[in-house]
C-alpha positions in Angstrom: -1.2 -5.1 -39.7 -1.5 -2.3 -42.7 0.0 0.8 -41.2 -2.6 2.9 -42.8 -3.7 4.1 -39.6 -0.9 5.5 -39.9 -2.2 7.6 -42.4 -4.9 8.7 -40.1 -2.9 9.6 -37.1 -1.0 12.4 -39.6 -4.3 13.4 -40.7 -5.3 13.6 -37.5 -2.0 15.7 -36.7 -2.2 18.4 -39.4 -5.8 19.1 -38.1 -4.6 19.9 -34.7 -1.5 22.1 -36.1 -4.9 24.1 -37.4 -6.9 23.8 -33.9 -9.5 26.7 -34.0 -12.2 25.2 -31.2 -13.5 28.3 -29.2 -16.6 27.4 -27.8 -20.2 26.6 -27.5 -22.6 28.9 -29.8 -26.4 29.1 -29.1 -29.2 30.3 -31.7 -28.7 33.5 -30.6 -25.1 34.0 -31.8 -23.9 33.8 -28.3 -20.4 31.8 -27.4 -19.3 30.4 -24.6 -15.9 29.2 -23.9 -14.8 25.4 -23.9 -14.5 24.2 -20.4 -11.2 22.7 -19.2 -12.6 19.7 -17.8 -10.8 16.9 -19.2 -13.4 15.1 -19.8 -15.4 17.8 -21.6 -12.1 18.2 -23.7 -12.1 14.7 -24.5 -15.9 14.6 -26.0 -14.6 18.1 -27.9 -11.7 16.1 -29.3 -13.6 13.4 -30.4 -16.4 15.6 -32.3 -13.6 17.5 -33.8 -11.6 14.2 -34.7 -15.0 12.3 -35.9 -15.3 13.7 -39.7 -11.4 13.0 -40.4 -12.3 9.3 -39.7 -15.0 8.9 -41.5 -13.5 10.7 -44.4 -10.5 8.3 -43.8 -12.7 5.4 -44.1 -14.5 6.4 -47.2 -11.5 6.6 -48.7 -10.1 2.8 -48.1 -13.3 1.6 -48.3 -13.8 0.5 -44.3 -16.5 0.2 -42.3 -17.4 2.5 -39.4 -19.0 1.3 -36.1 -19.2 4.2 -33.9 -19.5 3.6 -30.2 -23.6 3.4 -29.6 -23.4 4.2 -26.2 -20.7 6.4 -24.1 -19.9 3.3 -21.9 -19.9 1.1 -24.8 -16.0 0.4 -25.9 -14.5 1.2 -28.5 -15.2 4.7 -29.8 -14.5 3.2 -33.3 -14.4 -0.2 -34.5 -13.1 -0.3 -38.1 -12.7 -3.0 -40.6 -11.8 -3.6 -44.2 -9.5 -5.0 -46.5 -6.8 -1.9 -46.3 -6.5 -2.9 -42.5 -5.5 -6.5 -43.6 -7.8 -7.6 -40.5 -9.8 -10.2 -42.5 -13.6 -10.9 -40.8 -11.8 -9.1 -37.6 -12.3 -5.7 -36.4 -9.8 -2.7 -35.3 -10.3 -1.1 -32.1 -9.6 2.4 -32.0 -9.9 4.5 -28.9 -9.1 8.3 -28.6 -7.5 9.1 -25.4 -6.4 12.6 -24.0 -3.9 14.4 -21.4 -2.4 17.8 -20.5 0.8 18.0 -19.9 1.8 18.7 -16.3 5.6 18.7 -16.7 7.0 15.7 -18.8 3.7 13.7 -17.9 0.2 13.3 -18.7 -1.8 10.3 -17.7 -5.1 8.7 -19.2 -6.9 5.3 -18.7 -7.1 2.2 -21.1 -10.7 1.0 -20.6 -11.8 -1.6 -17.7 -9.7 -5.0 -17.2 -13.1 -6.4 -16.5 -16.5 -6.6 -18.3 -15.5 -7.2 -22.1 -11.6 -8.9 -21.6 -12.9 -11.3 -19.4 -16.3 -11.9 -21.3 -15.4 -12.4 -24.5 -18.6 -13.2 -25.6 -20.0 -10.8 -24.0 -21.5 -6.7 -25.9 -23.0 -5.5 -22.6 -19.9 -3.3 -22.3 -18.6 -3.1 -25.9 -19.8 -2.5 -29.5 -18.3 -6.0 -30.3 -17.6 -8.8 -28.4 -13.7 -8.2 -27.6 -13.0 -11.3 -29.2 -13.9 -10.4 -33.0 -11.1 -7.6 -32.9 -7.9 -8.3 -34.4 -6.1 -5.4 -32.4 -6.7 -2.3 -30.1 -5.5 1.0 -31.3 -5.2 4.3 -29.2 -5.3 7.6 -30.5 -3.7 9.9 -28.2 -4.2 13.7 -28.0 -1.7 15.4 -25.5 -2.3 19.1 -24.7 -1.2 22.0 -22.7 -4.0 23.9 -20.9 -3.9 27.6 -21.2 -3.7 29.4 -17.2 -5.6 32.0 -16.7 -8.6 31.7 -18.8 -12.7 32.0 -16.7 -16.0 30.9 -18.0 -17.1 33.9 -16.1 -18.7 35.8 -19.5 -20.6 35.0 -23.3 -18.7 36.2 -26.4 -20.5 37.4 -29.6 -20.0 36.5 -32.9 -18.4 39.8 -33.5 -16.1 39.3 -30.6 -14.7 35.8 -31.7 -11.0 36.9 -32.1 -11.5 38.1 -28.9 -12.0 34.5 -27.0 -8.7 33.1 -25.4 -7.8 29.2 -26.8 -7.6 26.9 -23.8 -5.7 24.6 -24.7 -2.6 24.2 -27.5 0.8 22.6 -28.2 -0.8 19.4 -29.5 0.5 16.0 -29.9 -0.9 13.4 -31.9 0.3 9.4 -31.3 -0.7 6.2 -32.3 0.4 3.0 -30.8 -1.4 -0.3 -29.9 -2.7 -0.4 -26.3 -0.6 -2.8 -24.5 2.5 -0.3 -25.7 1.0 2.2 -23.5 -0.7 0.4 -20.2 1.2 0.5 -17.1 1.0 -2.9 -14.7 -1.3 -0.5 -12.4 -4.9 0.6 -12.6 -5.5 4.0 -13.4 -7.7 5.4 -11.0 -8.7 5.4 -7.4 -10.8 1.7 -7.0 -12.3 1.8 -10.7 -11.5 -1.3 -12.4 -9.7 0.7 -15.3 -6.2 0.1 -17.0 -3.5 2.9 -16.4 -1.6 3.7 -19.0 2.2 4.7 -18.4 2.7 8.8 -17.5 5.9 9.6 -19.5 5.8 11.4 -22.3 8.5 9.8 -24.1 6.9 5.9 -23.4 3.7 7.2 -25.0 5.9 9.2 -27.9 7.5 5.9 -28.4 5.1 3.1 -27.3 7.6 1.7 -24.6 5.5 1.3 -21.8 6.3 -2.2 -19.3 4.1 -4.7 -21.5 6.0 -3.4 -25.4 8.7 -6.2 -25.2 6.5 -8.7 -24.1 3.6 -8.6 -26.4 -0.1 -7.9 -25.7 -0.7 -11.8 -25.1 0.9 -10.8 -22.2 -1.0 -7.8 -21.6 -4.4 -9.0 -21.6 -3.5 -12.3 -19.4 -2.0 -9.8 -16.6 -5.2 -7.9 -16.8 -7.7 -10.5 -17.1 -6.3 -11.7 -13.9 -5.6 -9.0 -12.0 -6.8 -8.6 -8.4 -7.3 -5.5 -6.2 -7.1 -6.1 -2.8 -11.3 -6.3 -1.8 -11.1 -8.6 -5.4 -8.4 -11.3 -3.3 -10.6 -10.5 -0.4 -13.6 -11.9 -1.9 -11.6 -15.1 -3.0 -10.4 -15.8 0.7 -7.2 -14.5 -0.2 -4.7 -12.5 2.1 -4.0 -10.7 -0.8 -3.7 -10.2 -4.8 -1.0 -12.8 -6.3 0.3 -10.3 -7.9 0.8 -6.0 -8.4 3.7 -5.8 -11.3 5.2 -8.0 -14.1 7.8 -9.2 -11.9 5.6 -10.6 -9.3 3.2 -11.6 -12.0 6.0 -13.7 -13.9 6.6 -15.7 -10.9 3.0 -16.0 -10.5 2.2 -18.0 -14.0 5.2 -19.6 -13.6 3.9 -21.0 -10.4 0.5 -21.1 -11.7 0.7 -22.8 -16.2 -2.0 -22.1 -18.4 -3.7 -25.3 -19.1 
C-alpha cells in the first residue's frame, strides 16, 4: 500500500490548524451558527474536507467516486496507480468525535449488508469485494461550552460569532486498527470503534495485531442476542476475541 494517503491526512491536518467554519449564510447576508450536533458536524467536516480530496486526487492522477447516497458506503472510493491498488479500490471513510476526557467514540459502518454480500451495491458505492483496503479519516474535536443558536449574525458582525468547536486532530489508520470487538450503538448493526484516544492516535485497537482477515471474519459473524435467537440459539457464540478464538477453533473454515 503507497502511503500517499498519507499525504492527504497532513493536508487534511494543516487545513484544520486554519479552521474558520462559522455558520450557515442565507441570500440575505444573514448567519447562523453551526449546530453542535455531531452529526451535523460530521456533514460540515466532510464539505469542508471534500475539495482537499479532490485536489489530492488531481494531483496523483486517481479517480474519485463520491458516496451517491448518504447510506451508501464509503464517502470516497479512490483508485489509481499512486495507491498501488491495481483494478481495486480504496475505501475512505471520514469519521468524527469530541473529546469527553481522554475519549471520543464513533462507529465503523454496519457488520451486515455490504461485508456479508460481497456482491452486493444496495448498501455501498462498490461491492465490498472490489476494494483492496478500508481507510478512516478521523477528525477528533473539542466542543466549545457555552455557545446558543438562540440569534442570526450579520455579515458585519462575523468576528463577533463564537467557534464551536477547536483543538483538532487529524488521523489516518486502516479500519480494523480502530474497531472495538463490540457494536457501537444501542441495537444498530454498526461496528464500534475503540474510545481511547491514544488507540485511535496509534491505531492499536483489539483487531491491530491480528490483521483485518481477522476483523472482517469476527464481524461477518457476529451475533446479537435477538440474531442467536432467530437461529434457535441460547445465545451468540461469541461477544470478544477471546471467546471468538475458541469459537473458530471449535468451528474451521472450510
Amino acid at each position: 500500500m503507497s502511503n500517499i494517503l498519507y499525504v492527504l491526512r497532513d493536508r487534511v491536518r494543516q487545513a484544520f490548524e486554519n479552521w474558520d467554519i462559522k455558520g450557515l449564510i442565507d441570500s440575505k447576508k444573514n448567519i447562523y451558527i453551526v449546530s453542535q450536533d455531531t452529526k451535523l458536524l460530521s456533514k460540515v467536516f466532510e464539505l469542508y474536507i471534500t475539495p482537499i480530496i479532490y485536489d489530492f486526487a488531481k494531483e496523483y492522477s486517481l479517480e474519485v467516486l463520491p458516496a451517491p447516497a448518504q447510506n451508501k458506503y464509503p464517502d470516497f472510493s479512490l483508485r489509481g496507480e499512486a495507491l498501488n491498488s491495481g483494478d481495486k479500490w480504496v475505501a475512505l471513510d471520514i469519521k468524527s468525535g469530541y473529546r469527553d476526557g481522554n475519549r471520543t467514540k464513533f462507529t465503523l459502518g454496519t457488520y451486515r449488508g455490504y461485508m456479508r454480500d460481497q456482491e452486493s451495491t444496495q448498501y455501498s458505492t462498490l461491492p465490498y469485494k472490489s476494494y483492496m483496503s478500508h481507510w478512516c479519516l478521523c477528525i477528533i474535536y473539542t466542543r466549545a461550552e457555552g455557545i446558543t443558536e438562540e440569534r442570526k449574525y450579520t455579515l458585519e458582525e462575523i468576528d463577533k460569532i463564537p467557534t464551536i468547536c477547536s483543538d483538532f486532530e487529524v488521523h489516518l489508520h486502516e479500519k480494523y486498527k480502530l474497531a472495538s470487538y463490540t457494536p457501537g450503538s444501542g441495537n444498530t448493526a454498526n461496528i464500534g470503534s475503540v474510545t481511547s484516544l491514544d488507540d485511535i492516535r496509534n491505531g492499536t485497537g483489539p483487531f491491530a495485531q491480528y490483521g483485518v482477515e481477522v476483523f472482517e471474519d469476527y464481524w461477518i459473524n457476529y451475533m446479537r442476542k435477538e440474531d442467536a435467537e432467530r437461529l434457535g440459539l441460547k445465545e451468540p457464540p461469541y461477544h470478544d476475541l477471546e471467546s471468538y478464538f475458541e469459537w473458530r477453533k471449535n468451528n474451521p473454515k472450510t
